[in-house]
MARFISE-362960 format. One record per residue (C-alpha): residue number from 0; x, y, z; residue in one letter. Coordinates in nm, 3 decimals. Layout:
BEGIN
<NUM; <X; Y; Z>; A>
...
END
This chain:
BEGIN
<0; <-2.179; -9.069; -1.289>; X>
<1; <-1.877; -9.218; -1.240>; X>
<2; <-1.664; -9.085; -0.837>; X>
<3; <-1.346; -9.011; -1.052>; X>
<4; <-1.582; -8.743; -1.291>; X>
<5; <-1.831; -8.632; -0.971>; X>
<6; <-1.525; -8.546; -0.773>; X>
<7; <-1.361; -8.328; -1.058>; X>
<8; <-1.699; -8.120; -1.171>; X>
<9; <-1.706; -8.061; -0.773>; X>
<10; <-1.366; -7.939; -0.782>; X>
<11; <-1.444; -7.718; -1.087>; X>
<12; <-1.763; -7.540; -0.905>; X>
<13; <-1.543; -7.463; -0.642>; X>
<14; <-1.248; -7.300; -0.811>; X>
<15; <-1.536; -7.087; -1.044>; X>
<16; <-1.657; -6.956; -0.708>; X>
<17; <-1.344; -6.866; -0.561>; X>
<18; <-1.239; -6.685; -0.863>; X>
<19; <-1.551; -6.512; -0.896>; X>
<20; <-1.518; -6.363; -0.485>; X>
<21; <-1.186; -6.237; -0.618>; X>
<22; <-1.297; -6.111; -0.904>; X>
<23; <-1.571; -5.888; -0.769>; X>
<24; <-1.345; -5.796; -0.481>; X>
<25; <-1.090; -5.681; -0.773>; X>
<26; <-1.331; -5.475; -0.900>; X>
<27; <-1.475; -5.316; -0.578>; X>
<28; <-1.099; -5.230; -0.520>; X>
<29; <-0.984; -5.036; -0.830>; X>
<30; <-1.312; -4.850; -0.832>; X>
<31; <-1.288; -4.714; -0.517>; X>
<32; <-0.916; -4.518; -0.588>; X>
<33; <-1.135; -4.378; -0.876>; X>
<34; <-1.363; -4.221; -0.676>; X>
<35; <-1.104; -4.082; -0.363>; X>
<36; <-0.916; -3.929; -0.698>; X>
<37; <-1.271; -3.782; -0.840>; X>
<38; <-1.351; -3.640; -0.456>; X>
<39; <-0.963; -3.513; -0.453>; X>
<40; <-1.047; -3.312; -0.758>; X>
<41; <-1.357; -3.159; -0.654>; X>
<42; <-1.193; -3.105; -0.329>; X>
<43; <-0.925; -2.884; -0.536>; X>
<44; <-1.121; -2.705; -0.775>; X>
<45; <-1.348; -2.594; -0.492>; X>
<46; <-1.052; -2.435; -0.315>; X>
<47; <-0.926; -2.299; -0.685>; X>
<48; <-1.231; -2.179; -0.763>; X>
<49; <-1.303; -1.992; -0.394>; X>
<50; <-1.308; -1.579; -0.436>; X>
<51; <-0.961; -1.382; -0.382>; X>
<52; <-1.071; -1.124; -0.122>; X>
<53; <-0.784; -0.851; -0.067>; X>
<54; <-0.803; -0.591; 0.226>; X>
<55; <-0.657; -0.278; 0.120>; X>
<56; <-0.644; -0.077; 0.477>; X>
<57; <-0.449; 0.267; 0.423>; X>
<58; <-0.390; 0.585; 0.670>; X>
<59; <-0.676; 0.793; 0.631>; X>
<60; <-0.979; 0.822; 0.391>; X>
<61; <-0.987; 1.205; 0.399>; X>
<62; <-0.774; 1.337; 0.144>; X>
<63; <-0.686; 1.293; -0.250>; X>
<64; <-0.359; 1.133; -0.172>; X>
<65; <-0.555; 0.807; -0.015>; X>
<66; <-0.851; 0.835; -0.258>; X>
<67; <-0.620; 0.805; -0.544>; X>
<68; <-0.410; 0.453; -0.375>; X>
<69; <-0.757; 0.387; -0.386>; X>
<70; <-0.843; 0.399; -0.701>; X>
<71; <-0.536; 0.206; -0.793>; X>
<72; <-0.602; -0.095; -0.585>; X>
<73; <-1.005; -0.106; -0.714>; X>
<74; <-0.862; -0.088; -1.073>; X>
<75; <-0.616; -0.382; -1.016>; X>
<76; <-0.947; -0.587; -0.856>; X>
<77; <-1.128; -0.549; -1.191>; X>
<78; <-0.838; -0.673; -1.406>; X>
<79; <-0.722; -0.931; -1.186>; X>
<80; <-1.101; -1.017; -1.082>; X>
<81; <-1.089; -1.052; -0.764>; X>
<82; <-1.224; -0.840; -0.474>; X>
<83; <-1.098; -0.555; -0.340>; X>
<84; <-1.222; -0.339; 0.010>; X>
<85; <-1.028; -0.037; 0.078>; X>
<86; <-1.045; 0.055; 0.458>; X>
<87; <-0.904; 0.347; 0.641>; X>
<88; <-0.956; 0.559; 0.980>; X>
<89; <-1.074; 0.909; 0.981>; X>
<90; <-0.781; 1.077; 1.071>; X>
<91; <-0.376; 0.965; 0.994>; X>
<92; <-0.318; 1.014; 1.359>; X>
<93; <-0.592; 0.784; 1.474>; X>
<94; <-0.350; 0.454; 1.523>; X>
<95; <-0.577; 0.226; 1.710>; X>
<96; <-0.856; 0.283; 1.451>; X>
<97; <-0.643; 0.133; 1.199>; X>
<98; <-0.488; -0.148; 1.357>; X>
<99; <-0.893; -0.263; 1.440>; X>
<100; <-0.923; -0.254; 1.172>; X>
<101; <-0.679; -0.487; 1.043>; X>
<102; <-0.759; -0.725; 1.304>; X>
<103; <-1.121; -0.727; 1.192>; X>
<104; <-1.003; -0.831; 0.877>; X>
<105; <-0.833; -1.116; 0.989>; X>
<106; <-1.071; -1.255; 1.190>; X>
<107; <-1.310; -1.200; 0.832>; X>
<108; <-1.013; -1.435; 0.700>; X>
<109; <-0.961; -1.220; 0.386>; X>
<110; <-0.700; -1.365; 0.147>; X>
<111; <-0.450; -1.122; 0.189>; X>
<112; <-0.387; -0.772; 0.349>; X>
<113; <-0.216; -0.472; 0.154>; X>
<114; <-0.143; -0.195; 0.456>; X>
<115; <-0.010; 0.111; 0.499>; X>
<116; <0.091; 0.117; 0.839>; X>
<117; <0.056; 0.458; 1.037>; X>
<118; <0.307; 0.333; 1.317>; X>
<119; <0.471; -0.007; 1.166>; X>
<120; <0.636; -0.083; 1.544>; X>
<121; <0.215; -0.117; 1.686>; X>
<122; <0.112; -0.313; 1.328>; X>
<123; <0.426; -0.551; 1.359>; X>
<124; <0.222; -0.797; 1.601>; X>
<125; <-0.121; -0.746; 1.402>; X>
<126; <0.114; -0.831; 1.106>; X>
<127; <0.208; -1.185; 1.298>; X>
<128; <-0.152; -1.285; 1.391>; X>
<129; <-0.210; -1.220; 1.001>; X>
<130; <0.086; -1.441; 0.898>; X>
<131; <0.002; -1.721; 1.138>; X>
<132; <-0.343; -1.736; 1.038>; X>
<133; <-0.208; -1.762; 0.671>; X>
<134; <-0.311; -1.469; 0.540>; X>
<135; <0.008; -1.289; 0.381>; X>
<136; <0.090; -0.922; 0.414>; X>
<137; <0.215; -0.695; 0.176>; X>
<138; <0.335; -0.323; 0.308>; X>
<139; <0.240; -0.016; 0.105>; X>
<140; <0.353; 0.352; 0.077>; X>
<141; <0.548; 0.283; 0.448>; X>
<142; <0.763; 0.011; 0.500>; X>
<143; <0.814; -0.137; 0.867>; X>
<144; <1.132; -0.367; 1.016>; X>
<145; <0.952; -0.694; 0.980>; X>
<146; <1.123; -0.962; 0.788>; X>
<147; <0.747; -1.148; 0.771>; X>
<148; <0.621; -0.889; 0.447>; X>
<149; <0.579; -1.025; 0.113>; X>
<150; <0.702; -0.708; 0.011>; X>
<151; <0.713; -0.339; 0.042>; X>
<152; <0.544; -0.150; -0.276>; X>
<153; <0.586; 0.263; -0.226>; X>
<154; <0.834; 0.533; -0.257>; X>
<155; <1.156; 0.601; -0.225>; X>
<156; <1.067; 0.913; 0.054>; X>
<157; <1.398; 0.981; 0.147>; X>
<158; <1.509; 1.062; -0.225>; X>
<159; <1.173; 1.223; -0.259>; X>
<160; <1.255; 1.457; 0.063>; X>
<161; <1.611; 1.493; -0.137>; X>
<162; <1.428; 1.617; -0.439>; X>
<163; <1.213; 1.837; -0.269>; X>
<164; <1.634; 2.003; -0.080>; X>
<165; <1.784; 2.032; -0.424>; X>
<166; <1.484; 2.247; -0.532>; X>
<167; <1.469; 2.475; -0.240>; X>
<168; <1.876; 2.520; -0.255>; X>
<169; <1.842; 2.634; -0.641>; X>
<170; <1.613; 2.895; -0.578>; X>
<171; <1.755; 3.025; -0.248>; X>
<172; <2.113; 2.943; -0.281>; X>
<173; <2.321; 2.959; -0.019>; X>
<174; <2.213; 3.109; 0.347>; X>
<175; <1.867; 3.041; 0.262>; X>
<176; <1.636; 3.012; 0.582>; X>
<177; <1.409; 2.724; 0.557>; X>
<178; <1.070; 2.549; 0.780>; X>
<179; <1.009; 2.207; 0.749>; X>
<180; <0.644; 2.120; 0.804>; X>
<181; <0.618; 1.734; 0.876>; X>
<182; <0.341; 1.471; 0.935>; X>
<183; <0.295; 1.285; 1.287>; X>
<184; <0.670; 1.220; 1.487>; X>
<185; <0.724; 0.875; 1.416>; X>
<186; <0.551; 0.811; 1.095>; X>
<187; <0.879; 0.661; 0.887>; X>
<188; <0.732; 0.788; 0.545>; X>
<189; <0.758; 1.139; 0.712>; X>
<190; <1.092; 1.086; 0.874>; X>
<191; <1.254; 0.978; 0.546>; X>
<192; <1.137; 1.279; 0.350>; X>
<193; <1.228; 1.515; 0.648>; X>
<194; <1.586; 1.341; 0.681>; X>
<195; <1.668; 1.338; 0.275>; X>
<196; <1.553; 1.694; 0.245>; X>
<197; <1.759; 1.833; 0.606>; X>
<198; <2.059; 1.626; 0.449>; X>
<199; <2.038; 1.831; 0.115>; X>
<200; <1.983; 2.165; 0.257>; X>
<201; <2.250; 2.147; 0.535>; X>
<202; <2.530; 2.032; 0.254>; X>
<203; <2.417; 2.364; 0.068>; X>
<204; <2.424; 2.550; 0.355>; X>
<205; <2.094; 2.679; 0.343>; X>
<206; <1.947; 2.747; 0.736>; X>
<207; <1.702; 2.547; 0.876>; X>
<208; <1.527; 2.737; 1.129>; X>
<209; <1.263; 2.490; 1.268>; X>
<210; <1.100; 2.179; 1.181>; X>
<211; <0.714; 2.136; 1.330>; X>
<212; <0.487; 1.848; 1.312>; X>
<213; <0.153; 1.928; 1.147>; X>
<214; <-0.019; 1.555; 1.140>; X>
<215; <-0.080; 1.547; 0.753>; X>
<216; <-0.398; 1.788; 0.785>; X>
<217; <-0.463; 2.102; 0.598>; X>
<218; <-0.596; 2.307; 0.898>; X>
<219; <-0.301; 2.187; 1.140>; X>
<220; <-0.063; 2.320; 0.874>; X>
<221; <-0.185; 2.660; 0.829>; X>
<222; <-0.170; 2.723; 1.250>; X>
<223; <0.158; 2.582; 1.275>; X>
<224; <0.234; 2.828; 0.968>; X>
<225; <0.124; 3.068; 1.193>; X>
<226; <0.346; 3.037; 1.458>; X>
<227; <0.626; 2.953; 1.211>; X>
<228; <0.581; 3.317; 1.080>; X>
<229; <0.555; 3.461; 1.474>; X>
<230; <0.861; 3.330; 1.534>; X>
<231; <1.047; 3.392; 1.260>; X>
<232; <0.896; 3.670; 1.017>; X>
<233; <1.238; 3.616; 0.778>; X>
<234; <1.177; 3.265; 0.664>; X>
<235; <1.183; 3.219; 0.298>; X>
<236; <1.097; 2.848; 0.200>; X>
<237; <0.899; 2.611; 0.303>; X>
<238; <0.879; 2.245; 0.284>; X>
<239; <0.554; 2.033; 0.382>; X>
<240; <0.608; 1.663; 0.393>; X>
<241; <0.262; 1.675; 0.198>; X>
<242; <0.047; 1.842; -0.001>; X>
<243; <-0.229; 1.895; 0.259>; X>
<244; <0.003; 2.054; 0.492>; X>
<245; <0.178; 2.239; 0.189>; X>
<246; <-0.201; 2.455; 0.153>; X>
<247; <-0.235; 2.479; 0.506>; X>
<248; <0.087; 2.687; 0.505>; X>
<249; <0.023; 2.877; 0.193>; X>
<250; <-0.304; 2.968; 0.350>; X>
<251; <-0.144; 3.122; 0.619>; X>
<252; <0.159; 3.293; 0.422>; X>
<253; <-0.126; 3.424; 0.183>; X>
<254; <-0.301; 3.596; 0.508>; X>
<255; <-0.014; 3.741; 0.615>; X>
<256; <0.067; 3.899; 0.235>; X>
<257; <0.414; 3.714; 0.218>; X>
<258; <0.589; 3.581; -0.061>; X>
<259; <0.725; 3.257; -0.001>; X>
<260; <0.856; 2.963; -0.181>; X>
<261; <0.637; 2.637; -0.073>; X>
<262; <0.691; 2.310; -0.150>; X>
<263; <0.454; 1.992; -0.062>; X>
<264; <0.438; 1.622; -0.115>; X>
<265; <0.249; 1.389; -0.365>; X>
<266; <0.156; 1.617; -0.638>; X>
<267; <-0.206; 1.593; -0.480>; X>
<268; <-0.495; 1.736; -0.710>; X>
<269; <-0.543; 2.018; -0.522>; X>
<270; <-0.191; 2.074; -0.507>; X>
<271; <-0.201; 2.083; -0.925>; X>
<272; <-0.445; 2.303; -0.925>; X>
<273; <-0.267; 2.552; -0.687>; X>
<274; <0.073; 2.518; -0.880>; X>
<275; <-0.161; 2.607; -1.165>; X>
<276; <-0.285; 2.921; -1.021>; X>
<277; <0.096; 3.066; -0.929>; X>
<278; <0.037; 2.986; -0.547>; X>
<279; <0.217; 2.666; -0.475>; X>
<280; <0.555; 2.640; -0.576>; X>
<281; <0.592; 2.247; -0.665>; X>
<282; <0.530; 1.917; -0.487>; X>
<283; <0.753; 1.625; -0.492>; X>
<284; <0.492; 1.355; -0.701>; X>
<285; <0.478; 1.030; -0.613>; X>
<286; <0.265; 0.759; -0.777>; X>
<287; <-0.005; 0.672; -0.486>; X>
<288; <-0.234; 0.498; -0.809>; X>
<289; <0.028; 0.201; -0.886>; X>
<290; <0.111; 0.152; -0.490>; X>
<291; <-0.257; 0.087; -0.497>; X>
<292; <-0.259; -0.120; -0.824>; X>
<293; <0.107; -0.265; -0.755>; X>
<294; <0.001; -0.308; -0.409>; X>
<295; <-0.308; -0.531; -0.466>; X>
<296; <-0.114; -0.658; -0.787>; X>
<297; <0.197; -0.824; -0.562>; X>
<298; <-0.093; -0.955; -0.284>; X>
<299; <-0.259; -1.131; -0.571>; X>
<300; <0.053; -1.327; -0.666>; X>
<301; <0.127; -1.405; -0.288>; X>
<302; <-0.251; -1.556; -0.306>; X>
<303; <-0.172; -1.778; -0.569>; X>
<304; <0.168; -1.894; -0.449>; X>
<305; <0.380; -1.698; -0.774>; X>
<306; <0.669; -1.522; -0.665>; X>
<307; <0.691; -1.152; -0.572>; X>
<308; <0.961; -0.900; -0.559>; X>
<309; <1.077; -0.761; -0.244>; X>
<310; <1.058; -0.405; -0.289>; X>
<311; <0.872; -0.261; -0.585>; X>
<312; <1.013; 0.112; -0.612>; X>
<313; <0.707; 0.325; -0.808>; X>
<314; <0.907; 0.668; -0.803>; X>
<315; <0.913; 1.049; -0.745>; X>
<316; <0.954; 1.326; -0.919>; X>
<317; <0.902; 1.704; -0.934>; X>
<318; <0.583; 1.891; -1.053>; X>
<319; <0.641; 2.270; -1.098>; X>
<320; <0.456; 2.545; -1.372>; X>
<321; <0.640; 2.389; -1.630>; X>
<322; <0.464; 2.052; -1.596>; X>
<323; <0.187; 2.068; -1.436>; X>
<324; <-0.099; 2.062; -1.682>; X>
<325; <0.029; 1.763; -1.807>; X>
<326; <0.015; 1.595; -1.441>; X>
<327; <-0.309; 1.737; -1.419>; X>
<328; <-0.434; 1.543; -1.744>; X>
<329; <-0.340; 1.238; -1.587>; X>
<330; <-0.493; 1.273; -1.276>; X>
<331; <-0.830; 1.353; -1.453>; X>
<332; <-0.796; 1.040; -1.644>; X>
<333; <-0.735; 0.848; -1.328>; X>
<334; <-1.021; 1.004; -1.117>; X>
<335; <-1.255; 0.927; -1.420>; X>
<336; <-1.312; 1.331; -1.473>; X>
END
């Protein structure tokens, strides 16, 4: 073989085996973005795919107004599919119960929490710890002055307490003496209702003779009845901040074979059925079902990023003998009776 053609054919092995290393190194290279992206993807559909848990943690579990916000919130689980715990303390007044247990939920790392604070100025730092970890926080039935909430989802209490004036001024008219039964001091959702109904009453110029806390419960309503008709025998209206303390008064006007004109709060079941009878007089209605449904509905959306309105209003109105058997219809159908 002639140097010249020796010399080239070496030259040509060479430059093959070059190309070749950059070849395979080529291919390594554009595989391996393939596979981060594939491993990216996985990554995200695992976090896509990973359960929606939403902590629904209310004021009490004991009467029909809380069973109902629950029965909203475990509807809107099964339609939006994701799950749903409703938790509450025994009693409205027990405060430290319920902020344990929204810091027990946090530290499970639920999704999101939908509360209904019984003193918003204690939940406010729970409500931080939530929001740092991540997990947002949407208010229900009370709001608090914390700019952190998703959003507030209840009732407008202080036109509900204004509802609740107007009717009491129509049926006593002027110079009517009137009680005002409300739940614990320094519950807002009870302070609203109590200032929009005092505000009504006092531009009628009806009398207000006293107003007594009763803590939400049926029993504490009828003693402070008691003492309400001790003290002043000529009262002729009544208005409970809610239903259960609405029967605990009519209880004890009933014992004491007076007539009086009662009104409650959040057309309650029981409270239909006692407007029914002849023995309640009306109760300002609410909607507790959609602030459970809305409630869970708007911590859903926060979940998945979507945006959510600030304040979702669900309403009041009044529930009297001419309209009650149709509330009661819809109750049944919500309770599944």
């Amino acid at each position: 073989m002639k140097p010249g053609l020796k010399k080239f054919l070496t030259l040509f092995v060479v430059v093959i085996f070059v190309l070749s290393i950059f070849t395979a190194c080529s291919t390594k290279s554009s595989q391996q973005p393939a596979q981060s992206s594939q491993e990216t993807k996985t990554s995200q559909t695992g976090e896509q795919s990973k359960p929606i848990k939403i902590a629904v943690i209310v004021k009490a579990l004991n009467s029909d107004y809380w069973k109902i916000v629950e029965a909203g919130a475990k509807a809107a689980g099964k339609d939006l599919g994701v799950e749903v715990t409703v938790l509450g303390p025994s009693a409205e007044t027990d405060v430290s119960g319920q902020l344990a247990l929204i810091e027990d939920q946090i530290t499970k790392k639920v999704s999101a929490l939908a509360v209904a604070p019984s003193q918003p100025p204690s939940a406010i730092p729970f409500f931080e710890k939530a929001k740092a970890a991540g997990i947002p926080v949407v208010l229900i039935d009370t709001d608090a002055n914390w700019d952190g909430k998703v959003s507030f989802v209840g009732t407008g209490n202080y036109n509900g307490g204004k509802l609740a004036g107007e009717f009491l001024a129509k049926e006593l008219g002027p110079g009517g003496k009137v009680v005002i039964i409300r739940g614990a001091m320094g519950d807002p959702t009870h302070d609203e209702r109590t200032n929009g109904a005092v505000d009504v009453l006092k531009e009628k110029g009806l009398k207000i003779l006293d107003i007594q806390p009763a803590n939400s419960e049926r029993g504490m309503g009828m003693s402070v009845m008691e003492n309400i008709l001790q003290a002043h025998p000529d009262v002729q209206g009544v208005f409970a901040t809610n239903d259960e303390m609405a029967l605990g008064a009519l209880r004890a006007i009933q014992a004491a074979n007076k007539k009086i004109i009662v009104v409650g709060f959040d057309g309650s079941p029981d409270a239909l059925k006692s407007i029914a009878a002849g023995e309640l007089t009306a109760s300002v209605a609410q909607s507790p079902y959609n602030i459970g449904y809305k409630g869970v509905e708007a911590a859903v959306k926060a979940v998945k990023g979507e945006p959510v309105e600030k304040r979702i209003d669900t309403g009041t109105y009044l529930i009297t003998k001419d309209n009650v058997q149709e509330e009661q219809q819809k109750l049944n159908q919500i309770l599944g009776k």
